[in-house]
Backbone as CSV, one residue per row, in Angstrom:
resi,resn,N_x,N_y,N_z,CA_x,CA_y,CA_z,C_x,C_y,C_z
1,UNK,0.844,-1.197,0.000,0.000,0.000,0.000,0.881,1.249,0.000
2,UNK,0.382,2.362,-0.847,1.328,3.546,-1.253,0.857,4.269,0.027
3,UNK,1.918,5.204,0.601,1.939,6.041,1.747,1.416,7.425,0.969
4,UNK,-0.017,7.674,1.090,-0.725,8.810,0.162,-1.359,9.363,1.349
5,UNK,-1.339,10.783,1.622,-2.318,11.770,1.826,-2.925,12.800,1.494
6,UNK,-3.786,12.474,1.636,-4.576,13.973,0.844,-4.994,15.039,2.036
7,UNK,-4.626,16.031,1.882,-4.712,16.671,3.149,-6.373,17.822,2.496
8,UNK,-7.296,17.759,3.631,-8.433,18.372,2.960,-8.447,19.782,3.975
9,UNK,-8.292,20.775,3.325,-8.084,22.152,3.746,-9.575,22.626,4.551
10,UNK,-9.656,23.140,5.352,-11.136,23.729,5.862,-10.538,24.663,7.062
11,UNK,-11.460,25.558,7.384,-11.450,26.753,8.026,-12.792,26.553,9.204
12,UNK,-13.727,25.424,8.941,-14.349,25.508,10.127,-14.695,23.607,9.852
13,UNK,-15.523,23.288,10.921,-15.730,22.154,11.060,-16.438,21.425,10.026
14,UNK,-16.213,20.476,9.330,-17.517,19.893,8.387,-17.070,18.332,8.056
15,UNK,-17.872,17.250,7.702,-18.138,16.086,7.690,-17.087,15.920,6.434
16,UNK,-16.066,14.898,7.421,-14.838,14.479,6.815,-15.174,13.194,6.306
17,UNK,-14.182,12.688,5.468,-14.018,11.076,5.368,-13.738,10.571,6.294
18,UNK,-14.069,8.844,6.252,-13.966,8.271,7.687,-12.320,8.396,7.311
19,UNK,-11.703,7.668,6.342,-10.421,7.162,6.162,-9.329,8.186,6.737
20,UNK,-9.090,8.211,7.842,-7.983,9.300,8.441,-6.788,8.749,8.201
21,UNK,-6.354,8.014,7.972,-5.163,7.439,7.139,-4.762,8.528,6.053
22,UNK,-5.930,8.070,4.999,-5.528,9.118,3.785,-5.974,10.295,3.771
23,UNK,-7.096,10.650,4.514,-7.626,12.095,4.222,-7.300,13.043,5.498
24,UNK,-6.590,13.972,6.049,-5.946,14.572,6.716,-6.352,15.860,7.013
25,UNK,-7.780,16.270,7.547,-8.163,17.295,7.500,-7.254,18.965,8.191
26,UNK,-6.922,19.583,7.418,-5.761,20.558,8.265,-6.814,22.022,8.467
27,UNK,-6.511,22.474,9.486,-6.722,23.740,9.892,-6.363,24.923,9.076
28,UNK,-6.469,25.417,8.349,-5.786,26.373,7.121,-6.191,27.766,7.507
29,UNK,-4.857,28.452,8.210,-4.862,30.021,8.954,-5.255,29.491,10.350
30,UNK,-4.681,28.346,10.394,-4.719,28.254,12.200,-4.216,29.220,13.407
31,UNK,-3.157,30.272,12.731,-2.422,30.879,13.979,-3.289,31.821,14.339
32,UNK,-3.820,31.833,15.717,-4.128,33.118,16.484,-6.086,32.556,16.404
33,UNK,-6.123,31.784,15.830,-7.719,30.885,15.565,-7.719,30.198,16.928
34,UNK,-9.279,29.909,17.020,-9.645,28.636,18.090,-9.393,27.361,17.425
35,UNK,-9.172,26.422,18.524,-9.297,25.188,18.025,-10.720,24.643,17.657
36,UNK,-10.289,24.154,16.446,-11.875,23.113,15.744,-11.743,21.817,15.900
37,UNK,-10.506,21.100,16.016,-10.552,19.948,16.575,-9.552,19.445,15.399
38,UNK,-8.801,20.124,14.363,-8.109,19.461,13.388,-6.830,19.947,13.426
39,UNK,-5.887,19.190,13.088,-4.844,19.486,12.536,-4.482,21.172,12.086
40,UNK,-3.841,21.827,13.153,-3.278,22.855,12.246,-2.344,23.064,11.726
41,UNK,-2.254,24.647,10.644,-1.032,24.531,9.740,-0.227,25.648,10.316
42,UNK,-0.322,25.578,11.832,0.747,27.125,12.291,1.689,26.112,13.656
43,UNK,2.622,24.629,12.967,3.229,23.820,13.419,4.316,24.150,12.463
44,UNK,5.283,24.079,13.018,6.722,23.680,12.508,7.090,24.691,11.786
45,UNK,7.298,24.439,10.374,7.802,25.505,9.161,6.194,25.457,8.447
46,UNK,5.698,26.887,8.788,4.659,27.138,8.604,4.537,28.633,7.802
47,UNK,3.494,28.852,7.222,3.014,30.317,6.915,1.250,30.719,7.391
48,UNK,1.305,30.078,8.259,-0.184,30.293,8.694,-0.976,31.454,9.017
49,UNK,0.117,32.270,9.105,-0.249,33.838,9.677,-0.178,34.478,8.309
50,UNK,-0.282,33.952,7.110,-0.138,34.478,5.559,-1.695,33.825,5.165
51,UNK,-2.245,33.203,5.442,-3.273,32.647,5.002,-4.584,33.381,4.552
52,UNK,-4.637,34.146,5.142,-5.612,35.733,4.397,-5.041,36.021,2.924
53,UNK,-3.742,35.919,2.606,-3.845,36.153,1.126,-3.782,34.708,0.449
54,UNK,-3.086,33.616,1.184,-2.707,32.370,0.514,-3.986,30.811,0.411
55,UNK,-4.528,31.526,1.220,-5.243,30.528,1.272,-5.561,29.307,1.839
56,UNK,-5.918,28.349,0.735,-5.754,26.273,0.923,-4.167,26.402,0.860
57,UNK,-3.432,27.660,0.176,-1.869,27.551,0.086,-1.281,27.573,1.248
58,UNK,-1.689,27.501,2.597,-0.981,27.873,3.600,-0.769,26.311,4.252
59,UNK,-2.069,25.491,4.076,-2.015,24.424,4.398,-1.183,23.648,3.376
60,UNK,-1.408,23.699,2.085,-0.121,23.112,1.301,1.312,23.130,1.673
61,UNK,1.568,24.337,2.342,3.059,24.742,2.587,3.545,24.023,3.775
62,UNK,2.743,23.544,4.651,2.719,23.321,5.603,2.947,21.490,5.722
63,UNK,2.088,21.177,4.482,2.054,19.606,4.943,3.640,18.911,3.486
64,UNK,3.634,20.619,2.820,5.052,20.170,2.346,6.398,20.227,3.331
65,UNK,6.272,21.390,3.940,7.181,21.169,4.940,7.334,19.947,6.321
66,UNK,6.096,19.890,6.162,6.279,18.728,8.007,5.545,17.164,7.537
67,UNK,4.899,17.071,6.249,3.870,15.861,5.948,4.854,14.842,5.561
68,UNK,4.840,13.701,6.417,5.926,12.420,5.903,5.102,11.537,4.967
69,UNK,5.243,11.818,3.588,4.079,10.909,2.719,5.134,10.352,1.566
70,UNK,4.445,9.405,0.614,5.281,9.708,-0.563,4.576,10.092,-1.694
71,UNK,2.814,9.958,-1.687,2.123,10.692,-2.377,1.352,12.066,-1.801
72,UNK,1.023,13.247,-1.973,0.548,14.030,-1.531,-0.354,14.564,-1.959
73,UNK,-1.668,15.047,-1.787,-2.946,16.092,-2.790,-3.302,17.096,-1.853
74,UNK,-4.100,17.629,-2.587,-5.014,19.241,-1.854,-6.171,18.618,-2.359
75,UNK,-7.104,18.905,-1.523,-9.000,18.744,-1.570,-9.341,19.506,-0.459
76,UNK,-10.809,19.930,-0.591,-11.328,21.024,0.262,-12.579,20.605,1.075
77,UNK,-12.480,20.821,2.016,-14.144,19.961,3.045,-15.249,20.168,2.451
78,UNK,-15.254,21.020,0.716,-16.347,21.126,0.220,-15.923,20.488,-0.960
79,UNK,-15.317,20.228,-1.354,-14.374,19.672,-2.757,-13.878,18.458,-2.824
80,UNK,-13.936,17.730,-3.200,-12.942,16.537,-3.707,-13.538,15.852,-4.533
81,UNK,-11.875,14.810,-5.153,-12.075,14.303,-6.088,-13.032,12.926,-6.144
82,UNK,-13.852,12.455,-7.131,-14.567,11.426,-6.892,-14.325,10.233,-7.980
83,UNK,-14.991,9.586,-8.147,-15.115,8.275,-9.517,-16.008,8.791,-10.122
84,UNK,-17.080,9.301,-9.805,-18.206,9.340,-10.678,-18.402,10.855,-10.746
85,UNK,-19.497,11.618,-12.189,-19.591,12.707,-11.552,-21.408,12.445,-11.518
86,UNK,-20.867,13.791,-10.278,-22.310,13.734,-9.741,-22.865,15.293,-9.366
87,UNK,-24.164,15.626,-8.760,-23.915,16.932,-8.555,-24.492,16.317,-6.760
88,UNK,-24.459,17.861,-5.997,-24.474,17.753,-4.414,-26.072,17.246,-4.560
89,UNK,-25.933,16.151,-3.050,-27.646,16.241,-3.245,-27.694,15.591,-1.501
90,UNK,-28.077,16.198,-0.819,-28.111,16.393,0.990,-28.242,15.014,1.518
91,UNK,-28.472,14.028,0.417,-28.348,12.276,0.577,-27.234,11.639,0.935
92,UNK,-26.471,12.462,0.300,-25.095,11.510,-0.636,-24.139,11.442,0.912
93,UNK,-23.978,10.042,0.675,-23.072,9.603,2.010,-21.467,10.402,1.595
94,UNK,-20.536,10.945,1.946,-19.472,11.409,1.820,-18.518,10.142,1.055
95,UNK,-18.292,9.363,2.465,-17.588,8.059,2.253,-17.840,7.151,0.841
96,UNK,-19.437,7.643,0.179,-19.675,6.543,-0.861,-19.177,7.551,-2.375
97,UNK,-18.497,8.340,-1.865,-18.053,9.339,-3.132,-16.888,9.776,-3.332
98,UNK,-16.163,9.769,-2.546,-14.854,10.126,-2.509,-13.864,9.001,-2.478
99,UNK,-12.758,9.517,-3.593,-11.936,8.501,-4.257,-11.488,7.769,-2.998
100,UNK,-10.882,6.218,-2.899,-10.771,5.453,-2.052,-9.151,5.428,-2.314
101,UNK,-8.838,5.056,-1.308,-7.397,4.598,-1.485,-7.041,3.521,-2.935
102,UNK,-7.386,2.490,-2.943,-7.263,1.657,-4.168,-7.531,2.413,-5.248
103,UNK,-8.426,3.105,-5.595,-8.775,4.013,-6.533,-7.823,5.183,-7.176
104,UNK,-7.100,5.485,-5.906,-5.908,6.425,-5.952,-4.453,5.978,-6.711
105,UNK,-4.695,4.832,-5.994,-3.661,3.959,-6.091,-3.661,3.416,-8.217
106,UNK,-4.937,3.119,-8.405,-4.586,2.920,-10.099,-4.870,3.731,-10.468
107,UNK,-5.063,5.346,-10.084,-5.171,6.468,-11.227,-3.200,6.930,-11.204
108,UNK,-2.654,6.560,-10.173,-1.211,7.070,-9.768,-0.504,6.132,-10.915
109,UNK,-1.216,5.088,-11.297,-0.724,4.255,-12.475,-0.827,4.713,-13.387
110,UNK,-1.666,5.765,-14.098,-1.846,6.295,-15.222,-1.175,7.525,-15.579
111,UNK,-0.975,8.094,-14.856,-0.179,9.358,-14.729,0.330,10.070,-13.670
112,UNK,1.237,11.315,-14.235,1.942,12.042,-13.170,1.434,12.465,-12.046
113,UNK,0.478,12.971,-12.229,-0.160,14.133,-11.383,-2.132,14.122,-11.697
114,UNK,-2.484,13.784,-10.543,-4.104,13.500,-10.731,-4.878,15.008,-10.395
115,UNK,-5.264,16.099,-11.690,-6.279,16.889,-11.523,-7.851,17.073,-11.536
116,UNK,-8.422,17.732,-11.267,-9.995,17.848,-11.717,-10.248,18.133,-12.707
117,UNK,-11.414,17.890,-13.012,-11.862,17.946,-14.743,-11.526,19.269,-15.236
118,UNK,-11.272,19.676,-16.419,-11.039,21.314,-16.873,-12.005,22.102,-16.822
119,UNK,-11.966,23.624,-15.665,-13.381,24.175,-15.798,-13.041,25.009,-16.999
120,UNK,-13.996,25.128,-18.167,-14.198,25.413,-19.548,-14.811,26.761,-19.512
121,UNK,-14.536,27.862,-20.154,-14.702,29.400,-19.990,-15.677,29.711,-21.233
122,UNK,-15.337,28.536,-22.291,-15.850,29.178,-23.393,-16.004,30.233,-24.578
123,UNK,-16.537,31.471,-23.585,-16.407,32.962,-24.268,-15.634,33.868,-23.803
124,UNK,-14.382,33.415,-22.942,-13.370,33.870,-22.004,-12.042,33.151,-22.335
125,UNK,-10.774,33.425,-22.509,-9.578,33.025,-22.274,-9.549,33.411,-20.685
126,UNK,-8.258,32.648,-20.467,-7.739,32.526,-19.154,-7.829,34.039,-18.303
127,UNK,-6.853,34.627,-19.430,-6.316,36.134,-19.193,-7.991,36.955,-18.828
128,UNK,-8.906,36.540,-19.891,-10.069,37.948,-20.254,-10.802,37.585,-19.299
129,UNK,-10.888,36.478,-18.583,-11.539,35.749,-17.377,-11.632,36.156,-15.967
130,UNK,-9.976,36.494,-15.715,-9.302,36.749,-14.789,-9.328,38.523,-14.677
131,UNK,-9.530,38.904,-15.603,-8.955,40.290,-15.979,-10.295,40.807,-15.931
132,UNK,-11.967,39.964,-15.880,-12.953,40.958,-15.800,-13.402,40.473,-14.616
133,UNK,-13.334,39.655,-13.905,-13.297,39.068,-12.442,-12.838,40.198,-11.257
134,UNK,-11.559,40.054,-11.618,-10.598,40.184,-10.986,-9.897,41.522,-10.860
135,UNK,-8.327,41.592,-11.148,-7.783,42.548,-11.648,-6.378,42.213,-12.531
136,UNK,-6.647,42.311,-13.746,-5.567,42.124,-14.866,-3.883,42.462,-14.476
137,UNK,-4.585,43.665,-13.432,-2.820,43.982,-13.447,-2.117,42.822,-12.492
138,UNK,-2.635,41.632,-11.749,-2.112,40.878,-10.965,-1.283,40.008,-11.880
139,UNK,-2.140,39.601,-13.271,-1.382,38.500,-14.127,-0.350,39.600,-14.877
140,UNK,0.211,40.504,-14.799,0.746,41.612,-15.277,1.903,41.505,-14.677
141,UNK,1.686,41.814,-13.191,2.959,41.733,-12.316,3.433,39.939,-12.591
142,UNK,2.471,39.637,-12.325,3.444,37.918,-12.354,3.881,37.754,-13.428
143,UNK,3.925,37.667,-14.433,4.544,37.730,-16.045,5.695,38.707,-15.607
144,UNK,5.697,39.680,-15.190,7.328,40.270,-15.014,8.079,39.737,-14.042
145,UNK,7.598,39.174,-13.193,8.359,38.431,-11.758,8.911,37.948,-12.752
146,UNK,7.900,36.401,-13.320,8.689,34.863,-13.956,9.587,35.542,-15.149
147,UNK,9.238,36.856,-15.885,10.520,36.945,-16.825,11.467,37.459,-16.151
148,UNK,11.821,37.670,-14.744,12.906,38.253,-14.033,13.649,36.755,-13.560
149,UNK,12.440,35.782,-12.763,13.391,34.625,-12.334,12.948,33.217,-12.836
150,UNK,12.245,33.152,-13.705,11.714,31.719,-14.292,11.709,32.276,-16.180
151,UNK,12.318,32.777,-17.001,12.117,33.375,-18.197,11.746,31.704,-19.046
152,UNK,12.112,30.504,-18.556,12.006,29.782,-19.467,10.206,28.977,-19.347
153,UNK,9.341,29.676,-18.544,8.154,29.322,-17.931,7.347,30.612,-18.857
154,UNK,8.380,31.190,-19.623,7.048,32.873,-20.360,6.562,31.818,-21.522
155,UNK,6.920,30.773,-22.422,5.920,30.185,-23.539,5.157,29.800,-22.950
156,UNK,5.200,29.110,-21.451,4.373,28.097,-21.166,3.309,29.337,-20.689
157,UNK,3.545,30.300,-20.375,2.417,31.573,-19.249,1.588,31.677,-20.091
158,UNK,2.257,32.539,-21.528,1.653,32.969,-22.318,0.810,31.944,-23.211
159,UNK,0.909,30.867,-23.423,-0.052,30.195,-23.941,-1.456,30.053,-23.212
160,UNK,-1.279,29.758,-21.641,-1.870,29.386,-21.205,-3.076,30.686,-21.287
161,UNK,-2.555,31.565,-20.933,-3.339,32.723,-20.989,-4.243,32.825,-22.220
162,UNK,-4.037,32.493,-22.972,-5.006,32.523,-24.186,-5.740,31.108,-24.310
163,UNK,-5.441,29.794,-23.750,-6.734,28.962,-23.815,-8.019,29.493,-22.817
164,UNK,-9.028,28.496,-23.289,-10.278,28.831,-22.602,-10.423,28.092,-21.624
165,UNK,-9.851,27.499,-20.786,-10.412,26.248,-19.418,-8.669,25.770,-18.969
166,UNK,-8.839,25.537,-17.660,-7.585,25.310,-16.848,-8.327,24.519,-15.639
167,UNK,-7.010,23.880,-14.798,-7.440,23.028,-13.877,-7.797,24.409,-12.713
168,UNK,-8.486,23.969,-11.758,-8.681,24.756,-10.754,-8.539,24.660,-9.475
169,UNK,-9.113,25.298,-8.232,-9.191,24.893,-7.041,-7.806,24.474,-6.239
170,UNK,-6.602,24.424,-7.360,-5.426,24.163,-6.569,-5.365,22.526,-6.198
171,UNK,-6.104,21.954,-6.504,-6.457,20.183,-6.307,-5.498,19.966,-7.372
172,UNK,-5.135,18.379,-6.659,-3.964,17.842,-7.100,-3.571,16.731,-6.491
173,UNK,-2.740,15.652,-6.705,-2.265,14.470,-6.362,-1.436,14.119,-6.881
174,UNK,-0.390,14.088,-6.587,1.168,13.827,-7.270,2.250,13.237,-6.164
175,UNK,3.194,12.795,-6.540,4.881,12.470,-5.445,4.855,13.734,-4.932
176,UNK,4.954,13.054,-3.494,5.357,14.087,-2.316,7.075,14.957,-3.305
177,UNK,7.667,14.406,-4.082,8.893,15.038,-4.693,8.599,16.013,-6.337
178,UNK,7.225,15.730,-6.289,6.416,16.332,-7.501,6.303,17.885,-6.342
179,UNK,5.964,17.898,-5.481,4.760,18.583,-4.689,6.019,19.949,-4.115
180,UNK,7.116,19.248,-3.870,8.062,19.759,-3.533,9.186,20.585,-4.771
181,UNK,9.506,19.817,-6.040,9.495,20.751,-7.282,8.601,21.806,-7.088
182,UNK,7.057,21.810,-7.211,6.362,22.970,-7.791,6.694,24.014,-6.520
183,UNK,6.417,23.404,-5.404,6.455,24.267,-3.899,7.522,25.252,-3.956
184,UNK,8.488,24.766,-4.470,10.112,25.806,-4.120,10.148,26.413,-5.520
185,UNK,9.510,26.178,-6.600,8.936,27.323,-7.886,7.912,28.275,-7.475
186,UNK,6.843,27.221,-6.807,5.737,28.845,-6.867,5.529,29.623,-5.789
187,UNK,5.860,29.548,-4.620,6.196,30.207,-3.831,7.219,31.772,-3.589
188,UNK,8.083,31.180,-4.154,8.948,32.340,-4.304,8.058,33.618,-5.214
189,UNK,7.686,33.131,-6.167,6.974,34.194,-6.845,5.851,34.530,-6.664
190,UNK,4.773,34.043,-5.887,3.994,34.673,-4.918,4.430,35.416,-3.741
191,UNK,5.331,35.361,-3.362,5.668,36.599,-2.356,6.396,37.447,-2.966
192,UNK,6.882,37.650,-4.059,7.017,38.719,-4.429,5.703,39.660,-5.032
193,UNK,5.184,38.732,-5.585,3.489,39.493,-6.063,3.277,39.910,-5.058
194,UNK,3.218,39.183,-3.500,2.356,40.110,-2.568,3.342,41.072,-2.391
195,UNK,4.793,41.167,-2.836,5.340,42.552,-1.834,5.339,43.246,-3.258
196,UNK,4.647,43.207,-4.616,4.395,44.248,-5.283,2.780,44.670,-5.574
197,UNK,2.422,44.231,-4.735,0.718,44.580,-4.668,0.319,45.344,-3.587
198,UNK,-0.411,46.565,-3.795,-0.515,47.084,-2.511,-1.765,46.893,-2.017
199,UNK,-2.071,46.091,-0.599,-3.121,45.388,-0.320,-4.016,45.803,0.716
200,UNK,-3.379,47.480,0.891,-4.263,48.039,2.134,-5.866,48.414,2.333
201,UNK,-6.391,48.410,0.360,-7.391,49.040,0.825,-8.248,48.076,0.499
202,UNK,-7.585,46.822,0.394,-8.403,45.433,-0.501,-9.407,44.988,0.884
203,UNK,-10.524,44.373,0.143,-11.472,43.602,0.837,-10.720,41.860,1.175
204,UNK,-11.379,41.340,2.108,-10.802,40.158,2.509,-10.733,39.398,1.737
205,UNK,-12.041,39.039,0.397,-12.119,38.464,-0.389,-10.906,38.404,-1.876
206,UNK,-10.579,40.091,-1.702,-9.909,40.607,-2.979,-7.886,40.286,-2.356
207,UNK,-8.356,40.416,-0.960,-6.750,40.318,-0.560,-6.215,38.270,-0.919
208,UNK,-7.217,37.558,-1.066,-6.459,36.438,-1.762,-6.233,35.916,-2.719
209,UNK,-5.759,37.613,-3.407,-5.046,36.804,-5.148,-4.117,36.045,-4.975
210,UNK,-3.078,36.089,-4.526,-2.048,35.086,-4.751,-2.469,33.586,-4.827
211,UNK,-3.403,33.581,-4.040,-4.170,31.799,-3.724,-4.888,31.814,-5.297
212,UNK,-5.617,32.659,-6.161,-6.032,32.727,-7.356,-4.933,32.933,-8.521
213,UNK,-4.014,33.431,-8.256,-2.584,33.448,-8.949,-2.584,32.107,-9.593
214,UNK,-2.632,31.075,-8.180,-1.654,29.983,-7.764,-2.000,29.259,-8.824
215,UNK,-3.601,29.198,-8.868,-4.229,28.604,-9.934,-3.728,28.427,-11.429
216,UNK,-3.549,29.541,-11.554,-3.382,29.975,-13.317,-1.635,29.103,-13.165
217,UNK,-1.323,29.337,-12.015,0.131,28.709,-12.408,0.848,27.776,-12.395
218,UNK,-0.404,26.912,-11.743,-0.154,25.220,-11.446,-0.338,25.006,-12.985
219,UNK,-1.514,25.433,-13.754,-1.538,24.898,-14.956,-0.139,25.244,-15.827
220,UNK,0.327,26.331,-15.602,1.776,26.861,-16.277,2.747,25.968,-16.000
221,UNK,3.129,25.548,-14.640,4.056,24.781,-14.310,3.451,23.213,-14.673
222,UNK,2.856,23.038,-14.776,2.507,21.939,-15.592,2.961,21.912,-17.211
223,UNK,2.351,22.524,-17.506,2.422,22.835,-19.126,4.227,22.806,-19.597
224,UNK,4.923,23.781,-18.820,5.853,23.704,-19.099,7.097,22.324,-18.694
225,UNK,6.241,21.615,-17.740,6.967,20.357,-17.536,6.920,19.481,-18.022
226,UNK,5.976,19.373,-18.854,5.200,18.146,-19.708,4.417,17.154,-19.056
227,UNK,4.529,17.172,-17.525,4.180,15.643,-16.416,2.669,15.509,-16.932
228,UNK,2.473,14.331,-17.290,1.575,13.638,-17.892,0.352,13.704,-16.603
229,UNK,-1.166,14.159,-16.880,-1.995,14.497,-16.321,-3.466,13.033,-16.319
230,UNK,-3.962,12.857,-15.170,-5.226,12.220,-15.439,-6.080,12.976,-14.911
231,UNK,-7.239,13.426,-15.688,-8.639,14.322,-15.257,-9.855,13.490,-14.491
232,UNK,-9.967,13.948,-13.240,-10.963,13.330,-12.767,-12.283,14.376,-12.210
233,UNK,-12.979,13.393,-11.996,-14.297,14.075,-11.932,-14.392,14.545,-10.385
234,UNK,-14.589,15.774,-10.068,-14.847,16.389,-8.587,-15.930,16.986,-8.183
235,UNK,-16.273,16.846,-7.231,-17.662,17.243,-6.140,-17.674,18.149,-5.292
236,UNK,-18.704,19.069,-5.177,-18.933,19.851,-4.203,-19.648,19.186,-3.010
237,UNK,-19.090,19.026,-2.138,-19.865,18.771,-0.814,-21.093,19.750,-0.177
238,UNK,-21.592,20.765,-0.765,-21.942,21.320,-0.036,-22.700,22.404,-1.611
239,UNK,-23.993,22.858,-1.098,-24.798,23.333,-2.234,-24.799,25.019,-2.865
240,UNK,-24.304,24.974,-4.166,-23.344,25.519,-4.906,-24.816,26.088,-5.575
241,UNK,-24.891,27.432,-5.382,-26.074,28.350,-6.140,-25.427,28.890,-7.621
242,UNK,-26.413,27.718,-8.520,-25.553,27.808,-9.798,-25.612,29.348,-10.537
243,UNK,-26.941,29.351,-10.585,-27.729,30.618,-10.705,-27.511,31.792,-10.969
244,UNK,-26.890,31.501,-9.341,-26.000,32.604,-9.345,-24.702,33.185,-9.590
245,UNK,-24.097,31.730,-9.791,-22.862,31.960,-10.092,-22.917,31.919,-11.651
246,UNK,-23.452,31.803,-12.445,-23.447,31.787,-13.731,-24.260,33.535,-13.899
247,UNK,-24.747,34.192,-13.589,-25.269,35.375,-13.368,-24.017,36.285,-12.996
248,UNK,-23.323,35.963,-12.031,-22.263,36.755,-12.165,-21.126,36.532,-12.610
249,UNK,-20.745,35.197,-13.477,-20.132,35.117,-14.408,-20.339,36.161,-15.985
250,UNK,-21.321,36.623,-16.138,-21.915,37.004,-17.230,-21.641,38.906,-17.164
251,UNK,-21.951,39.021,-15.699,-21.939,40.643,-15.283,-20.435,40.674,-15.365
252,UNK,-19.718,39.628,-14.947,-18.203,40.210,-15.146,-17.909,40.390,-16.278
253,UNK,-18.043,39.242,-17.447,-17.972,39.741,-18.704,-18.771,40.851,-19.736
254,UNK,-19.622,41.233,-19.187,-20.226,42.123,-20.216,-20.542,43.511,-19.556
255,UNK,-21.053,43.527,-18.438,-21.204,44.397,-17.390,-19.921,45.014,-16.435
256,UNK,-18.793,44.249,-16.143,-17.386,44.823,-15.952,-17.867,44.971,-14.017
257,UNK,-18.671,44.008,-13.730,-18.733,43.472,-12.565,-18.098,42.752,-11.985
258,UNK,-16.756,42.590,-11.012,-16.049,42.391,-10.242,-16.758,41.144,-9.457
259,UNK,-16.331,40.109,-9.307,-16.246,39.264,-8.299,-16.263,39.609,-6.663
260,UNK,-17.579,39.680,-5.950,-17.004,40.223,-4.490,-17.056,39.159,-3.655
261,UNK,-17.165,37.329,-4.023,-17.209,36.767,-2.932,-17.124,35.822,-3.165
262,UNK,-16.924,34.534,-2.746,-16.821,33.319,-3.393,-18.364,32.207,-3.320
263,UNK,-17.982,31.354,-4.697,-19.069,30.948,-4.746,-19.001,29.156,-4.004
């Protein structure tokens, strides 16, 4: 049996997998928090007190620095990966949906690195996506970081920026020595984004670009590595107002309506 954890990021309490072996629920922005009863990420070599801009990234950093595994993933107490797809429905046993160890074990046979299905933009590239969401000048500054200290990662940026759909959510499953490559690449250049962003007058929601950065750049650092990918199908635990999120998908693009919260 492969030594795999998936560490599932959450900020307050919610209905885990039984399998605590593989699924590792961590505390993400534990420092200066109450205890919820899980695992926190403000142990050892930590950034937990960064987690307002970083995110599920704080707990990543965390179970790269101190997690003794030899496979490693990110999933979210509302997120993970499954076998089947399905949509949320207040029935669905947790345990009867979420990938199993054996399951893990022959997708790790197929390829490098196990992502979620591609979310597909359509009438949006990466860039025009991000840029009516968001704020353009963030993928602006990072394109000058990586041509200052990664220049051989600008074909892989710039392509990416012009397809329509990328992996998301920061989910992932790869060698704990996969996890540790990308970690000591993308890190560095997220803290420089945050020390060229000025973040005083940002809302809580708007202060975690870098954790939305991270996104666009897992697919980059992918792209430019070639590591062979298997797409799997992922679940929301928890009930996702489509409605609405497709409503303000639409105001960002045509209306120049800003994203104020997560869906």
């Amino acid at each position: 049996m492969k030594n795999i954890k998936l560490i599932v990021a959450t900020h307050k309490q919610a209905t885990m997998p039984k399998d605590n072996n593989l699924y590792i629920p961590i505390h993400v922005g534990r420092e200066g928090k109450a205890d919820i009863g899980y695992l926190g990420d403000h142990t050892g070599d930590n950034i937990s007190s960064q987690n307002a801009f970083y995110s599920e990234l704080s707990g990543l950093y965390w179970a790269w620095k101190n997690l003794e595994c030899d496979y490693l993933g990110l999933v979210h107490y509302r997120r993970y990966f499954t076998s089947v797809s399905k949509k949320f429905d207040e029935s669905i046993n947790i345990d009867d949906v979420v990938l199993s160890q054996e399951e893990i074990e022959q997708l790790l046979t197929e390829a490098d690195v196990i992502v979620p299905k591609k979310r597909k933009y359509y009438i949006e590239t990466i860039y025009s996506h991000y840029d009516h969401t968001f704020d353009g000048k963030h993928l602006y500054v990072t394109r000058a970081i990586l041509e200052e200290s990664s220049p051989e990662y600008l074909p892989a940026f710039d392509s990416f920026m012009q397809q329509r759909g990328g992996y998301v959510f920061n989910m992932f499953i790869m060698r704990k020595e996969l996890v540790g490559e990308y970690c000591q690449w993308l890190f560095p250049i997220l803290d420089k984004l945050l020390s060229q962003i000025d973040t005083e007058n940002m809302t809580v929601f708007e202060a975690r670009f870098p954790g939305r950065i991270s996104e666009r750049l897992f697919n980059v650092w992918l792209i430019h590595k070639g590591y062979s990918v298997k797409e799997v199908p992922f679940m929301y635990l928890e009930k996702v107002n489509l409605i609405q999120k497709g409503k303000s998908y639409l105001e960002a693009k045509f209306l120049g309506k800003k994203y104020g919260k997560s869906f």
